[in-house]
N, C-alpha and C positions, 0 to 999 in steps of 0.2 A: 499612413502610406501602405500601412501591411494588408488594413481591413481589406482592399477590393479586391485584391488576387484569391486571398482566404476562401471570400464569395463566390468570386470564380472555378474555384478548385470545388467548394462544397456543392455549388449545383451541377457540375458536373459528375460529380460522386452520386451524389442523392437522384440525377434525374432516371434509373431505370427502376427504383422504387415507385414512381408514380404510377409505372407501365400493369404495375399487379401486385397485389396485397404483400406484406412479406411474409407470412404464414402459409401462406399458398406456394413463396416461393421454396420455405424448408419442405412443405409435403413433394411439391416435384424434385426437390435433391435429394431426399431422402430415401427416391423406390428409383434414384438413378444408380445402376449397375457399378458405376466406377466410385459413388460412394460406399455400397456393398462389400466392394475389393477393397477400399482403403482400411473399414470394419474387418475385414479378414485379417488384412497385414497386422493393425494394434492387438491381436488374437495371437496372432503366427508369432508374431516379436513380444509376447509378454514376460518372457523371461530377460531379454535385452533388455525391455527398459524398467524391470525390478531390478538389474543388475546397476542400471546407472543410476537406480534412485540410491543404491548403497555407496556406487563410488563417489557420486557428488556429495551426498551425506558427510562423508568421511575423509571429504578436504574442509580444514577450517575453514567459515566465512562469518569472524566474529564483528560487530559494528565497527566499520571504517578497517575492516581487514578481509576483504573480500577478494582482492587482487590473485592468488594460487585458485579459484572457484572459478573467476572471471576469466583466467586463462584456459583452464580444461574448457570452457562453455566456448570459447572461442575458437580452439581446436575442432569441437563438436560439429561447430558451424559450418566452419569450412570445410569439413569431410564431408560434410552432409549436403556443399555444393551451395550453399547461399551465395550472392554477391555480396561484392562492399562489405565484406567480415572485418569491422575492425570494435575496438575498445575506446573508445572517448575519453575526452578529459575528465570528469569525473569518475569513472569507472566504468560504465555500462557498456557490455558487450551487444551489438548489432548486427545483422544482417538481414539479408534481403529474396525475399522466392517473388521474383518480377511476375508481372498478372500480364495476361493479351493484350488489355485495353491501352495501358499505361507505361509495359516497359521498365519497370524499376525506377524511374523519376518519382511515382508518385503523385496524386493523394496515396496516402499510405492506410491501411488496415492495420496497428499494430497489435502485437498479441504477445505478453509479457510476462515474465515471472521474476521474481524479487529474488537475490543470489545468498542477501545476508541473514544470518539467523539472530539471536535475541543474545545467542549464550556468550561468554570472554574468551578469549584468546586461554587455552591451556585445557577448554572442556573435553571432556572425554566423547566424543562422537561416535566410539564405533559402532556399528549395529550389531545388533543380536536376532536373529531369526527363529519364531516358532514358528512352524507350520506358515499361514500366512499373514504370520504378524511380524513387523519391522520393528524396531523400538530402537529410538536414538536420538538425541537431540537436535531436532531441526528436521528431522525425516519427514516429514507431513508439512512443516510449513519453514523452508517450502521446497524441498529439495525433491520431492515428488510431483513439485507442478514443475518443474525446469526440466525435470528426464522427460514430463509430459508431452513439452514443447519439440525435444527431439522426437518422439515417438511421432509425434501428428507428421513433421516433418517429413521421415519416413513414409508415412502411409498415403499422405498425396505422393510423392515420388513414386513409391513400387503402383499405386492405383491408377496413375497418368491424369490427378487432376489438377488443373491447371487455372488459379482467380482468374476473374477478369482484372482486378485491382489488383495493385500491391503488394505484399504483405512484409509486415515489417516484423521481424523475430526481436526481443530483447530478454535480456539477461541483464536488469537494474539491481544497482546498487541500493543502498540506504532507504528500505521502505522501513524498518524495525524503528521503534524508539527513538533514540537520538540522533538517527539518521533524517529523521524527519524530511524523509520521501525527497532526498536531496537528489537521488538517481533520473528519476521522471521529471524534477522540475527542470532539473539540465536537457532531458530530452525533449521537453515541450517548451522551454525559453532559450536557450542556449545553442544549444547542440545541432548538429548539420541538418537534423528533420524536425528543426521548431517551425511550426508557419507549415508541415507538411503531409501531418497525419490527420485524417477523416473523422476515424473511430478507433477506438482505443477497447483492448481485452486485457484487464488483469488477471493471470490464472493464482489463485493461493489458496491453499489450503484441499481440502478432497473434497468435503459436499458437495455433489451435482444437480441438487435440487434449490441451490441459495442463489439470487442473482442480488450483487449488491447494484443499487442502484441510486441509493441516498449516501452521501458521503460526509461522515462526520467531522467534522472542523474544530480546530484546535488552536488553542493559546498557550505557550508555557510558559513561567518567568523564574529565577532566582531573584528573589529579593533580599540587598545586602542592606541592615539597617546597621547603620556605626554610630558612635559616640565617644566621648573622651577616657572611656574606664576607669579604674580604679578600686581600690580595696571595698572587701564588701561592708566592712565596717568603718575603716576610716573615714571614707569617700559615702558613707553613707548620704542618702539625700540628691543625689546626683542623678542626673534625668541614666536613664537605662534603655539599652537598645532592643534587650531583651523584650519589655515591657512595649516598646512598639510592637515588635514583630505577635507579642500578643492579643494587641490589641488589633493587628489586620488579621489575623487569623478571626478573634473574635467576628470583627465586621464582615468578613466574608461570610460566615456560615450566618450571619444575621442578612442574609439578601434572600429574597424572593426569585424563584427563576420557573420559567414555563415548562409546565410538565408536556404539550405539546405546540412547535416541537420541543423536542427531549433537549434541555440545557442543564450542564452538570458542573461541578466547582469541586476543588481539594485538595487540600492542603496537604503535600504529600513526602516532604523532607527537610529537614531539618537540621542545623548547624551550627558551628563556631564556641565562640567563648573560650575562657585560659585555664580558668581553673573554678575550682567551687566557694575558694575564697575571693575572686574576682567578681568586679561588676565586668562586662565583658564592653571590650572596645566595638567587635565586629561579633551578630550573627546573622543567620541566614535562613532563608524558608522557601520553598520549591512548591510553585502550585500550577496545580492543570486548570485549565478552562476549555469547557466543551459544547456543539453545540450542532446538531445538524441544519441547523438556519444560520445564514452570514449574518441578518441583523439584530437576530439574541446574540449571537457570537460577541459581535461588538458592543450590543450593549451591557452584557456582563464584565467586556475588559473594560470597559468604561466606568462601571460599577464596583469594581476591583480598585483600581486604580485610585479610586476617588476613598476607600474604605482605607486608602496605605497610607495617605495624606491624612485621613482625620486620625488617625493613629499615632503618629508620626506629631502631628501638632497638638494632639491629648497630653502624648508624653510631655514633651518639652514644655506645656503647661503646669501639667502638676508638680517638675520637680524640678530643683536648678537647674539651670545652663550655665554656673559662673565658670564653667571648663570646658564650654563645648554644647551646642545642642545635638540632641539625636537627629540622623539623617537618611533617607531610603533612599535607594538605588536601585529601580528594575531592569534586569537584564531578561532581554527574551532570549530562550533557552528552545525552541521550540515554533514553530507556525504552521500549522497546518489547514488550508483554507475548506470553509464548506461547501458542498455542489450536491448537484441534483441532476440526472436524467431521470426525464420525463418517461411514463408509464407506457406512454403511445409512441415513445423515439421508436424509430426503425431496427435501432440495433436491441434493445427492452424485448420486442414484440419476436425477432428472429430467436431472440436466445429462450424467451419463455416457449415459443415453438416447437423448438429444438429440443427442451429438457422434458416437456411434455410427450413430444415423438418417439423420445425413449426408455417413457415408462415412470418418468419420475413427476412427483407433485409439485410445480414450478412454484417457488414464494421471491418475492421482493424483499429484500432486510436493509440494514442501515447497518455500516462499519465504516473506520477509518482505515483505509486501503492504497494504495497508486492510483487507483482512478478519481479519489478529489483533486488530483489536479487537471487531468481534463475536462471534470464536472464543472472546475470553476470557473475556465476558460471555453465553455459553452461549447465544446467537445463531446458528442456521444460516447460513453464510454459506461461501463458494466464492466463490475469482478465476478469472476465464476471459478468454482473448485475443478479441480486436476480430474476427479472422477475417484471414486470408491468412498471406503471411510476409516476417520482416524478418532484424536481424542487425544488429549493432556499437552496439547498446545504450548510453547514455552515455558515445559516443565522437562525434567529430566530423565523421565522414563515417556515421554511423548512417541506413540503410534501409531500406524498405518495398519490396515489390512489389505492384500494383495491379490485377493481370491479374482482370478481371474475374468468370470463372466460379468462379476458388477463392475468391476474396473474398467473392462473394457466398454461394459453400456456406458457409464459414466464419462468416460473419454470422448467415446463416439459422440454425446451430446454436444460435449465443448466442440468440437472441431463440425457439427452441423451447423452449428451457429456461425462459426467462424464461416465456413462457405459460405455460408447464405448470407451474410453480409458485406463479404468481398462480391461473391457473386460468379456463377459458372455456368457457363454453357455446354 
């Protein structure tokens, strides 16, 4: 029921691309005047939004505690004149800069930045400032692409330019770790503009010259193996949970998987048991599965999966059961699906355009980002960095550099793109 509107909303979107190349269409927005003035304004305002990349820094927004971040960015919005400023059920802050064509209903352009950082609730976030270096945790990724978001904001407003399309601002939740990109999936399933966005911009991190475009997909599990316990010597003889969960660890690293694409496995935490003179009732083992193709993706959970079972039935082979056999338990912990925009999509072709136009050396990379889930969902969609450069990425002394003329090239790229894929006259 949903496909034929979708259709309808996407050819209408897509039909002024056919009209002329879109690399032809960044070189004519690019020598238009009122993009020049909006380049002047992120020039004029670069202490404004080095100043917000410290004040949002320095509200926590630890996994699943992002709610004090999502309220400032909400404030932000509305000053800054958006429509429909509001925070959704899951977290994510929205709003809306209406295009000529369309009015604010929508197809949508959204263009997004992720609010939560990696570190726990209690981290010390304050910045510290040398010259044009920032250093804090979470400053670069990604609290530098979300002041970004404001700053573009600004610079269409003071510069008078105006999408023809849409544009949808967010401030998501849950793209980190165990958030497992729960912010976007609410947005593209759930949420008031599922069924209503075109194209999709992830901003994170600063690189200006990385366009993600392959999106890496993910499996996680807890795996609980139990059994009846018991003393390590009385109960000697006694099938062992442990000795499963060895035995799928074994099995996994004994698989085969395709160097391209790139599929990855690992085993990556582990748990349980009572004591050292116990056999242990319950333990536990934590593994990633990776894979930028959906169907390595599945055939290694399918290969995984089948590696816990001969393990699991190894044990309870070799050693009693008269108290219980060993048993596995997979919980998924994690899902993260794989996608791919294509090299020739329109939105691929605007942004390498764009990065190109301002001096930088355009590449294609493969990460796991907010945009596998528009990839997956057959969604145009590309991640691009905020603009300048940083370094030590969810580490503790994680930095930016702030020197203002590569910042501002670096921006001015992202937001070419941007126009040129909403589109302006």
């Amino acid at each position: 029921m949903r496909v034929i509107p979708w259709l309808c909303l996407s050819l209408l979107f897509l039909a002024p691309a056919a009209l002329a190349s879109p690399e032809s269409g960044v070189a004519k927005l690019s020598s238009d005047r009122r993009f020049a003035a909006a380049q002047k304004v992120l020039a004029a305002e670069h202490d404004r939004t080095v100043a917000d990349i410290v004040r949002l820094t320095q509200i926590p927004a630890p996994p699943f505690g992002e709610a004090r971040r999502a309220e400032a960015v909400r404030n932000d919005f509305a000053a800054l004149g958006l429509k429909d400023v509001e925070i959704d059920a899951e977290g994510n802050v929205t709003g809306v800069r209406p295009g000529r064509r369309t009015g604010g209903k929508g197809p949508f352009v959204a263009v997004a930045a992720h609010l939560d950082t990696v570190f726990p609730a209690g981290t010390d976030v304050t910045v510290r400032r040398e010259g044009w270096r920032l250093s804090a945790p979470g400053v670069g990724d990604n609290s530098r692409s979300v002041a970004t978001l404001l700053a573009w904001i600004r610079a269409l407003d003071a510069a008078g330019l105006r999408t023809e399309t849409d544009l949808l601002f967010v401030g998501n939740v849950g793209e980190e770790g165990a958030g497992d990109l729960r912010g976007v999936k609410h947005l593209f399933l759930k949420g008031p503009y599922a069924g209503r966005i075109a194209a999709f911009f992830s901003v994170d991190g600063s690189d200006p010259s990385g366009i993600v475009t392959r999106g890496v997909g993910s499996k996680r599990y807890r795996v609980t193996f139990t059994g009846p316990g018991g003393h390590s010597y009385g109960a000697f003889g006694i099938v062992n949970p442990m000795a499963a969960m060895a035995g799928a660890v074994t099995g996994l690293y004994g698989l085969s998987v395709p160097t391209n694409p790139k599929t990855t496995y690992s085993a990556s935490v582990v748990g349980g048991g009572t004591s050292v003179n116990s056999i242990p009732a319950s333990v536990f083992l934590e593994v990633d599965l990776r894979s930028e193709d959906p169907d390595a993706l599945a055939e290694l959970d399918r290969a995984f999966r089948a590696a816990v079972e001969r393990a699991v039935a190894a044990e309870n082979s070799a050693r009693s059961t008269s108290y219980g056999p060993v048993r596995a338990e997979l919980g998924v912990i994690g899902e993260r699906p794989a996608g791919r925009t294509a090299s020739d999509t329109g939105i691929v072709r605007v942004t390498r355009s764009a990065i190109l136009d301002q001096g930088f050396a355009a590449r294609e990379e493969t990460a796991s980002t907010d945009s596998n889930i528009p990839m997956s969902l057959g969604i145009p969609a590309v991640t691009i960095g905020a603009g300048g450069s940083g370094g030590r990425a969810h580490a503790l002394d994680e930095w930016i550099d702030v020197e203002p003329s590569e910042m501002v090239r670096g921006m001015s790229a992202g937001l070419l793109a941007i126009l040129a894929q909403a589109g302006v006259r």
